[in-house]
N, C-alpha and C positions, 0 to 999 in steps of 0.2 A: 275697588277701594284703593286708597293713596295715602299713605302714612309720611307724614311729615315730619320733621324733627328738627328741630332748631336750639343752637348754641349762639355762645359771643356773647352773651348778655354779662352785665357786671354794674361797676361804679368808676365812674369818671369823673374828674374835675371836668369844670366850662371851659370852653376852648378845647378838650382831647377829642380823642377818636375811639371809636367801637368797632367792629368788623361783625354784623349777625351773620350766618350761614345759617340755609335751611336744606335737609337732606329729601329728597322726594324717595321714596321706593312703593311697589306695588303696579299696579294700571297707569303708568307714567305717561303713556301713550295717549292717552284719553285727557291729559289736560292742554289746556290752550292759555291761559293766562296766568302768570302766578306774581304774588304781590307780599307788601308787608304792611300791615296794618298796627295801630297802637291805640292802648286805649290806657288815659291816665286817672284815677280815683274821682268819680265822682263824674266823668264824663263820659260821651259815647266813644263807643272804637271808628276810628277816622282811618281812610287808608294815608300809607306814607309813599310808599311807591310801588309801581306795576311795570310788569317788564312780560312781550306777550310769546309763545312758543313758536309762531311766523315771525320773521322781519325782525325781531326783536325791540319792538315797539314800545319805548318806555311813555313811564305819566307820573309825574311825583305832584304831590302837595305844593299850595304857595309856599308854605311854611317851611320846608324843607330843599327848594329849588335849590341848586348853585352848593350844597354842604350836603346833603348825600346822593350815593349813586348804588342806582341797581343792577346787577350785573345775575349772569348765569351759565353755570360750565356744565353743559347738554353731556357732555363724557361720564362728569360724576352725578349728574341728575340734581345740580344744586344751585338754588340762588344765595346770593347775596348782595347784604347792603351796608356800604359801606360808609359810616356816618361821621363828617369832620365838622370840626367849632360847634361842637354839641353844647347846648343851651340846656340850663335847669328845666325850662318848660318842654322839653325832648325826654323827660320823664315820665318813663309809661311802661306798660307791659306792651311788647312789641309780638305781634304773631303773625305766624309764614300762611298763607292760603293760597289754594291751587283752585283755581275754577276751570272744570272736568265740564266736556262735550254736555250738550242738556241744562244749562249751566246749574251744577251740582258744585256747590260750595264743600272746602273740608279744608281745617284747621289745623294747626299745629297746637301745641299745650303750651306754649306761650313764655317767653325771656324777658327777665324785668331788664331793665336800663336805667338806671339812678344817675344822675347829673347833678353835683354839688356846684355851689356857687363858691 
């Protein structure tokens, strides 16, 4: 198992910035990929970006190209994403997932992100 834990969520004007952090602990060893996903009222959860545990292989969204970046510091078992010129439609519940060997998906409990126009 792999427990995740995610902070950084809040409320921002358009045009700020956010910082999510997601903490991994448990079977850390057994993931290969880990990403941030969001899903906003009413629609499906889409990912936002993936960053992979070889090569450090990122993949973000059109939507997000160029204004957030995924990063992760293998010392403290953490990703983050770091999100600039945040857009009211960047309003979502944001969640951390690890895809573990087998590909066994597992979630984080999820950070909302509110962006005011």
């Amino acid at each position: 198992q792999v427990q995740l834990v995610e902070s950084g969520g809040g409320l921002v004007q358009a045009g700020g910035s956010l910082r999510l952090s997601c903490a991994a602990s448990g079977n850390i060893f057994s993931i290969t990929v880990m990403g941030w996903y969001r899903q906003a009222p009413g629609k499906q959860r889409e990912l936002v970006a993936s960053i992979s545990n070889i090569g450090r292989v990122t993949n973000y969204a059109d939507s997000v190209k160029g204004r957030f970046t995924i990063s992760r510091d293998n010392a403290k078992n953490t990703v983050y994403l770091q999100m600039n010129s945040l857009k009211p439609e960047d309003t979502a519940v944001y969640y951390c997932n690890a895809l573990r060997l087998g590909s066994i998906q597992q979630w984080g409990q999820g950070t909302q992100v509110t962006v005011s126009s």
